[in-house]
C-alpha positions as CSV (number, residue, x, y, z in Angstrom):
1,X,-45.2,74.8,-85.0
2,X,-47.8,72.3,-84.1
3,X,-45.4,69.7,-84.9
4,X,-43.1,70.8,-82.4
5,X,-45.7,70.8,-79.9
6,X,-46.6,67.5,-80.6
7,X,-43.6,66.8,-80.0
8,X,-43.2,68.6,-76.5
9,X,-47.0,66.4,-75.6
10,X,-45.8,63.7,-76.8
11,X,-42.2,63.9,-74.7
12,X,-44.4,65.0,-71.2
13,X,-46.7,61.7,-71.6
14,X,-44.0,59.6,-71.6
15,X,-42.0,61.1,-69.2
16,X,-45.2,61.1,-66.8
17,X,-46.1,57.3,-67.6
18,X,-42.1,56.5,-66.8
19,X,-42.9,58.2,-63.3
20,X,-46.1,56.7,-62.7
21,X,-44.6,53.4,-63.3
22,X,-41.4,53.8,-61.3
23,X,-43.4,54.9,-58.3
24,X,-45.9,51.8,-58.5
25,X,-42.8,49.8,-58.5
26,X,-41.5,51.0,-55.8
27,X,-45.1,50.9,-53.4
28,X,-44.9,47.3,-55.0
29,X,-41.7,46.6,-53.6
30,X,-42.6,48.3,-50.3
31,X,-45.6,46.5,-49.7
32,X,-43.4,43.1,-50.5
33,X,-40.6,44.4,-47.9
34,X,-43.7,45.2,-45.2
35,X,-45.0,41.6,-45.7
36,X,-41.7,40.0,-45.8
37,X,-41.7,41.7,-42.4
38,X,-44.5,41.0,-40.8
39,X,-43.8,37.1,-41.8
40,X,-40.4,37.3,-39.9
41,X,-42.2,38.4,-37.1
42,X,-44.3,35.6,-37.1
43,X,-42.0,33.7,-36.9
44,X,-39.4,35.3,-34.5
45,X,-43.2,35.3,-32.5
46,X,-43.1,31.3,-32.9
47,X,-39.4,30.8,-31.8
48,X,-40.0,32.9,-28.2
49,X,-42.5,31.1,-27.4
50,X,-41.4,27.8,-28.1
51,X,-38.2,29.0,-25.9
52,X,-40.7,29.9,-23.5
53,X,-42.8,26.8,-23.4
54,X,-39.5,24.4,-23.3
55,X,-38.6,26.8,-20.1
56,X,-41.7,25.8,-18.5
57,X,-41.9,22.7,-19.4
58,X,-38.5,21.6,-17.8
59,X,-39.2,24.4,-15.3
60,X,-42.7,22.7,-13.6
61,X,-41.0,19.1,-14.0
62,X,-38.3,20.3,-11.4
63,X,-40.9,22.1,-9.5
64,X,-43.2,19.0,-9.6
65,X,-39.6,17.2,-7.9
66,X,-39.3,20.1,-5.5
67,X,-43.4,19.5,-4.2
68,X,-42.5,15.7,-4.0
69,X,-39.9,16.2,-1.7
70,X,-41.8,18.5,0.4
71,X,-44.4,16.0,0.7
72,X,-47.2,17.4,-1.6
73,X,-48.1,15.3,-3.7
74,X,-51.1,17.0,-4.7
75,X,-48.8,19.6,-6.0
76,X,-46.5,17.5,-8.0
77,X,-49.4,16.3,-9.8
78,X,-50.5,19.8,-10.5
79,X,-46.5,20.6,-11.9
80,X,-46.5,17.0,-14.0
81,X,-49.4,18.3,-15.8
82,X,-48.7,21.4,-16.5
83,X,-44.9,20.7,-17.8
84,X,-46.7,18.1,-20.1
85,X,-49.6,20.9,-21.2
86,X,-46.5,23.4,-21.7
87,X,-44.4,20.7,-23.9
88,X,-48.2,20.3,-25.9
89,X,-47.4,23.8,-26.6
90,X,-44.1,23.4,-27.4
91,X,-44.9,21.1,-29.6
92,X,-48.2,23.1,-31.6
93,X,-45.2,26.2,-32.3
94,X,-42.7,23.7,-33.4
95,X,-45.6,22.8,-35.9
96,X,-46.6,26.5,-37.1
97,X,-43.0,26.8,-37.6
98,X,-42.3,23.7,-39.8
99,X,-45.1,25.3,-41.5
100,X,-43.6,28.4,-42.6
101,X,-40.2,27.0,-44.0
102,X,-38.6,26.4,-40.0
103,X,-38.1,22.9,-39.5
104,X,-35.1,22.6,-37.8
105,X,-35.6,24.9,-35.1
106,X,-34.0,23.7,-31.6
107,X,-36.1,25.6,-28.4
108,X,-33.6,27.3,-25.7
109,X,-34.0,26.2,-22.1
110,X,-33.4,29.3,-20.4
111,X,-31.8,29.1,-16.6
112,X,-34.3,29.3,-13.4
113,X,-34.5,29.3,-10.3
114,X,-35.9,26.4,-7.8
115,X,-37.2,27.5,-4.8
116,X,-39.7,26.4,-2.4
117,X,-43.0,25.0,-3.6
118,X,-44.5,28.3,-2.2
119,X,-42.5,30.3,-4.1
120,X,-42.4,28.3,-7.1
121,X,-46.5,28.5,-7.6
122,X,-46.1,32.2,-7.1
123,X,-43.3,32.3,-9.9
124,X,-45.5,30.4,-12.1
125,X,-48.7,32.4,-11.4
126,X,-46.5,35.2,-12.4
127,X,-45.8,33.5,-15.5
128,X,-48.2,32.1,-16.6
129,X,-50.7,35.7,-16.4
130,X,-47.9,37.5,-18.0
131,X,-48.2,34.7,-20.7
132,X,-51.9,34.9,-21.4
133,X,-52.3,39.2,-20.5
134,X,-49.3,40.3,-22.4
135,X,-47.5,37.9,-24.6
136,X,-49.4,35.9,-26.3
137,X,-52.7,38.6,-27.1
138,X,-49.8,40.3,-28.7
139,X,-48.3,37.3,-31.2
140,X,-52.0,36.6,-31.9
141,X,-52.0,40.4,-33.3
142,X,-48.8,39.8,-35.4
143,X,-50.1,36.2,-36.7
144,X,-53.5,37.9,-37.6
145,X,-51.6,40.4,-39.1
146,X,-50.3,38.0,-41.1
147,X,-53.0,35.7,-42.1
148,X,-50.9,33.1,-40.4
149,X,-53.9,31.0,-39.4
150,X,-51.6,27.8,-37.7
151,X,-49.9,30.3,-36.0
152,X,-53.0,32.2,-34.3
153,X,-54.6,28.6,-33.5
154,X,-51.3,27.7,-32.0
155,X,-51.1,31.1,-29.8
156,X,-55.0,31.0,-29.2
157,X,-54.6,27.5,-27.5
158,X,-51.4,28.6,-25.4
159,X,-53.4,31.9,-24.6
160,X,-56.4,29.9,-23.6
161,X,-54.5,27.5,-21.5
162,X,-52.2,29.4,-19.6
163,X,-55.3,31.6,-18.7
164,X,-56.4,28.4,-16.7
165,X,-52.9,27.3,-15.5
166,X,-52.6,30.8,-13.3
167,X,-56.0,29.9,-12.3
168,X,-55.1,26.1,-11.2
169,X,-51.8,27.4,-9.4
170,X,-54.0,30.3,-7.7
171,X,-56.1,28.1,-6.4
172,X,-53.5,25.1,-5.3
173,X,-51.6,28.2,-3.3
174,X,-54.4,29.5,-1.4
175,X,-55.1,25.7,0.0
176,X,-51.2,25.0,0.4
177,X,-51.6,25.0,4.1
178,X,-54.8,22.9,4.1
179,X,-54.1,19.8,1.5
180,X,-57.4,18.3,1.7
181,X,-58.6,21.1,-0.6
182,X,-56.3,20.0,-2.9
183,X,-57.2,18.7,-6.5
184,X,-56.1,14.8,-6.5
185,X,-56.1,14.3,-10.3
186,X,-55.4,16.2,-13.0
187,X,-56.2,15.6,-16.6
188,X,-54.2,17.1,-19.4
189,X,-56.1,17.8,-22.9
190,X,-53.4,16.4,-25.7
191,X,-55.0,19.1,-28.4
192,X,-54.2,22.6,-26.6
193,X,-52.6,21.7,-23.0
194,X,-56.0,22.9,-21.3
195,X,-56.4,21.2,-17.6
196,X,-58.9,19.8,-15.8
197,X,-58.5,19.5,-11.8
198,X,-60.3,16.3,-10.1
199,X,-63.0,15.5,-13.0
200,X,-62.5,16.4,-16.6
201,X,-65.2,17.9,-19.4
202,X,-66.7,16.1,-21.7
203,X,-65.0,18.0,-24.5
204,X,-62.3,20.3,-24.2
205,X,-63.6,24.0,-23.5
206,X,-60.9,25.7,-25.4
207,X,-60.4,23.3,-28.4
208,X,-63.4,20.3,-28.6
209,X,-61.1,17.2,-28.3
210,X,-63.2,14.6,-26.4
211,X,-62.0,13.5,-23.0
212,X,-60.8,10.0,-23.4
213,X,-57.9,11.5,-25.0
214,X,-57.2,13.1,-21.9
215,X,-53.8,12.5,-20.3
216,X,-54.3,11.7,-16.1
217,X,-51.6,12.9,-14.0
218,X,-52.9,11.7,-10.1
219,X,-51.5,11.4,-6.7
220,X,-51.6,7.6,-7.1
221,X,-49.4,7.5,-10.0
């Protein structure tokens, strides 16, 4: 009799442990799925925006072409810079990518539009706020998430940056119809894409890189 329900213990132990051990396995495999996840976000993260930063880029060099032919020159300055602080983005994702395994990835340059230079700084103010509100606080999140730390540094900079672009292009449209307001010079930090308008920092704000490294983009050039 007590045999038999030694037995009967002995059967419900093992039966329990084979549960218990099943179940872990599967959280364990779960919790792999979830992170596998949340790495492919990342990175699907990383590929917008570098299709988004190779849009702008090309974008503000045609809109830098379309202020040169409507004689602002102080304008196409403002563009050159900003195509070259967007392709300083481009290249910082391209980077993070590489980094997680994607090194072959190829940005899309999606179609736009080319209007007047009015209406090309109000597209771009647009853009850019959209970029720095919305877009980017949000791949921060997922890279966070992640503890993808090239990836945050790489959205934090393009966050930071585009911030100050909307503020540039704000500024440059309000004093459209009165050019001697207009910056002259622009200076482009090579780090993060931050810029300066007539006189740059010391050190960058947003990422410390000293300002001879700076890259000028001027009226006389």
């Amino acid at each position: 009799m007590f045999k038999k329900y030694r037995i009967l213990i002995l059967s419900f132990v093992l039966v329990t442990g084979f549960f218990s051990c099943s179940q872990k396995q599967n959280k364990t495999a779960a919790e792999q799925t979830s992170s596998q996840q949340t790495e492919r976000k990342t990175v699907t993260d990383l590929k917008a925006a570098s299709d988004g930063e190779a849009t702008a880029s090309a974008k503000y060099a045609e809109y830098a072409k379309k202020a040169a032919k409507e004689g602002l020159p102080q304008i196409e300055a403002l563009f050159k810079a900003t195509s070259k602080a967007e392709a300083i983005h481009l290249a910082n994702h391209l980077e993070a990518l590489s980094g997680l395994g994607v090194k072959d990835y190829k940005a899309k340059v999606d179609t736009f539009e080319v209007k007047s230079t009015a209406e090309n700084m109000k597209a771009a103010i647009e853009g850019e706020t959209g970029e720095s509100t919305s877009m980017y606080p949000q791949y921060i999140k997922d890279a966070n998430a992640d503890f993808e730390d090239e990836a945050v540094t790489s959205f934090t900079y393009a966050e930071g940056a585009e911030k100050d672009h909307a503020k540039l292009y704000s500024e440059a449209l309000a004093n459209l119809k009165n050019p001697k307001k207009l910056a002259t010079s622009y200076y482009v930090c090579p780090t993060c894409g931050f810029v300066y308008a007539n006189e740059p920092a010391e050190i960058c704000e947003l990422c410390k890189t000293p300002a001879d490294q700076f890259i000028e983009f001027s009226t006389a050039h």
